[in-house]
C-alpha positions, -999 to 999 in steps of 0.1 A, spaced: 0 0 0 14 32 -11 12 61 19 9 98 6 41 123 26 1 139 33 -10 112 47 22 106 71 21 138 82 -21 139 90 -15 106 111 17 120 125 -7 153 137 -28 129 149 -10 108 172 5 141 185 -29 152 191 -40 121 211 -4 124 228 -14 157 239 -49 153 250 -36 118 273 -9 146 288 -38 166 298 -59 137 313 -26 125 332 -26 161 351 10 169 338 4 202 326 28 229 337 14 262 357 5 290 339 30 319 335 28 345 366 57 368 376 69 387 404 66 381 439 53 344 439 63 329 469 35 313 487 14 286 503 -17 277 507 -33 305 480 -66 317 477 -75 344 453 -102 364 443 -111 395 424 -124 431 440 -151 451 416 -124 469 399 -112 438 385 -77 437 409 -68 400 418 -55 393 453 -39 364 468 -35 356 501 -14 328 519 -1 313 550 23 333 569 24 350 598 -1 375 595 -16 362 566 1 376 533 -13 396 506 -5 398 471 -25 418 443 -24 416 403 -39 437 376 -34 408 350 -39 380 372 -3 369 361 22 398 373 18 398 415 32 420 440 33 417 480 18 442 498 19 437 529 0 415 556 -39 411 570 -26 413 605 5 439 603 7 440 641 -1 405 646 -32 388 656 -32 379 695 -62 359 698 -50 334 678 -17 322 701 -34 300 718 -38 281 691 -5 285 670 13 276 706 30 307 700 33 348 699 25 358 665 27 326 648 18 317 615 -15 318 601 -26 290 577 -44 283 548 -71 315 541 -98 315 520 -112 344 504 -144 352 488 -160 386 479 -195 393 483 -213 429 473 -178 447 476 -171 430 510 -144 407 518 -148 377 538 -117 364 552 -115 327 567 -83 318 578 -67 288 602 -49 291 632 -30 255 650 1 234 652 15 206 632 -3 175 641 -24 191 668 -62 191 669 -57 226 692 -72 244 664 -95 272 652 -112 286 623 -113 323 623 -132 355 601 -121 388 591 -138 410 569 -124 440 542 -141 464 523 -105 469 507 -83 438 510 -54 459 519 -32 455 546 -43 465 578 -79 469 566 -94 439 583 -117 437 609 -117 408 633 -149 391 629 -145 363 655 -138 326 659 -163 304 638 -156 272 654 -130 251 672 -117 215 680 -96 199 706 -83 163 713 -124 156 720 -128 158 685 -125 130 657 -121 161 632 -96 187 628 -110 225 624 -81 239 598 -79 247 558 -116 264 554 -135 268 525 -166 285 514 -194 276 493 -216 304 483 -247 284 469 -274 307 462 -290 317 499 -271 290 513 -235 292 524 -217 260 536 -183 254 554 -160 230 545 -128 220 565 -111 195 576 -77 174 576 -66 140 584 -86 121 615 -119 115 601 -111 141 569 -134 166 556 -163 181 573 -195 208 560 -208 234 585 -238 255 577 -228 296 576 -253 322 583 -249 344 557 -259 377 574 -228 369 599 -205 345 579 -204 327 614 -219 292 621 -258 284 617 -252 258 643 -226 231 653 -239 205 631 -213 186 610 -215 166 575 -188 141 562 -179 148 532 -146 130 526 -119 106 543 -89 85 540 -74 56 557 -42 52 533 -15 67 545 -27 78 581 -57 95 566 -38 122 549 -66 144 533 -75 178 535 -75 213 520 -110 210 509 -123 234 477 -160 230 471 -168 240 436 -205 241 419 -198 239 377 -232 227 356 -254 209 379 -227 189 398 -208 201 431 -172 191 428 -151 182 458 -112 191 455 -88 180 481 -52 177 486 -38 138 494 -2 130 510 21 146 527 31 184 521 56 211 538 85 189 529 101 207 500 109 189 471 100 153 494 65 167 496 41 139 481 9 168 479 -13 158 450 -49 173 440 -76 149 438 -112 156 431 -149 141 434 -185 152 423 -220 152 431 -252 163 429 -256 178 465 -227 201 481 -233 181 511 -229 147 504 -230 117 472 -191 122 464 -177 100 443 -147 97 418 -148 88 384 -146 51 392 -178 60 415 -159 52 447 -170 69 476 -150 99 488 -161 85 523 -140 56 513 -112 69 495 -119 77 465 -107 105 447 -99 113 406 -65 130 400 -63 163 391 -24 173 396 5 153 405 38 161 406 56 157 375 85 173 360 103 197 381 64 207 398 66 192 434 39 183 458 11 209 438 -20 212 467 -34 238 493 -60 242 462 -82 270 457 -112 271 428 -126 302 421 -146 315 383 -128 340 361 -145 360 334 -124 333 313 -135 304 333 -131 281 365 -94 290 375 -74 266 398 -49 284 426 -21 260 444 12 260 456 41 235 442 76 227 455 109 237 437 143 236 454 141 276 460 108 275 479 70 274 472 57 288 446 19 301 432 5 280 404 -23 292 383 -46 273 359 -76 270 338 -98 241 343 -114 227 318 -151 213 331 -167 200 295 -163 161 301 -182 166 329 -146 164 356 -123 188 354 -93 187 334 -64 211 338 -52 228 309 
């Protein structure tokens, strides 16, 4: 049979093609470009009414970066410039770091949820401050939203919330009996009640699951967390997984259907190539789509990644 150089070349396009689109599915694409000061973990971002991006991440007083671009970031300054008191008791320390905030902007007002604990200690609290601005030393210290101690099979650190329509919804959680929903008065942003959902757990590798995004794209609710082990450099094992369902307070499953409840959980980044340990997810929509926020290991530090997702399978595909 006689091939055509036309033909080779189609076939070749082709297979690069497929090659491609199996790169995608196998969550090795790189983060999107951003410059300047990029030095973070745990980022949340999210975009004030005249369109300026700000991240925020763990650090002792909670740092803030801003962007015009959503790719070119500077630091600003801090949420807490002269240090946030009430949380020592819980950081075991004066003005210790502050982990994982979450950031969501609501009719010009920022609300602020933000972590404050130890490593491997369920002495822990989830806190609120609110911004009209989202500059440093704007915030007003809300309160505490809730708590655990060694009574607890739960761990209160790495919130998250859910905006869904009236409702606003909670989600937290890491390691011991994973991730957990709380019901948020919206008037407030504090607690309805102390009620708590399962939503997600783990029992491989002592249960290691948490930073929990909850993100609503068609009619499914889709459950991001962050597996393994992080906060180990370029040994950090941090890896994005991700389930749906059709409630944002329960029904998760993987695209194997296993249970989230059980383990389950569909890959959305892993390490590959020089990207390390990518987790302490945030999902928020852009004017150009569902963006996903992280941090990823290098051997200089932690660093912001930034990427589409791409929702059109039906799970969400980084691209």
């Amino acid at each position: 049979m006689t091939v055509s150089i036309q033909d080779s070349e189609m076939r070749w396009f082709s297979a690069l093609a497929l090659l491609s689109l199996a790169t995608l599915g196998h969550a090795v694409v790189g983060p999107g470009v951003v410059t300047g000061n990029t030095a973070v973990h745990d980022p949340t971002m999210c975009k004030d009414s005249s369109g300026k991006y700000f991240v925020f991440s763990t650090a002792v007083g909670i740092e803030i970066r801003t962007s015009t671009d959503r790719t070119a970031w500077t630091l600003v300054g801090k949420v807490w410039p002269n240090g946030a008191s009430w949380t020592d008791t819980y950081t075991g320390t004066s003005n210790g770091n502050l982990w994982a905030p979450d950031c969501t902007v609501v009719n010009g007002q920022f609300f602020l949820y933000y972590a404050a604990s130890s490593f491997g200690s369920q002495k822990s609290a989830i806190f609120l401050a609110k911004s009209s601005t989202g500059m440093p030393g704007s915030f007003t210290h809300v309160g505490m939203v809730t708590s655990t101690s060694s009574s607890n099979n739960y761990n209160a650190i790495d919130p998250n919330l859910l905006i869904d329509g009236s409702n606003w919804l909670l989600s937290l959680g890491s390691f011991w009996t994973g991730i957990k929903s709380m019901d948020v008065n919206s008037s407030t942003g504090l607690l309805r009640d102390s009620s708590v959902t399962s939503l997600a757990q783990r029992t491989a590798n002592g249960g290691a699951i948490e930073a929990s995004s909850v993100f609503k794209s068609g009619s499914f609710y889709y459950l991001f967390t962050s597996w393994d082990n992080c906060c180990r450099g370029t040994s950090s094992t941090y890896n994005i997984r991700v389930g749906r369902s059709s409630s944002p307070t329960g029904g998760f499953v993987d695209k194997s259907g296993v249970s989230l409840l059980n383990g389950g959980g569909t890959l959305v980044l892993g390490s590959h190539d020089n990207i390390v340990g990518p987790g302490g997810q945030d999902v928020m929509m852009d004017g150009d789509g569902p963006i996903l926020i992280y941090h990823y290991y290098t051997p200089s530090g932690s660093f912001l990644g930034i990427n589409r997702l791409d929702f059109s399978s039906g799970w969400p595909v980084v691209v």
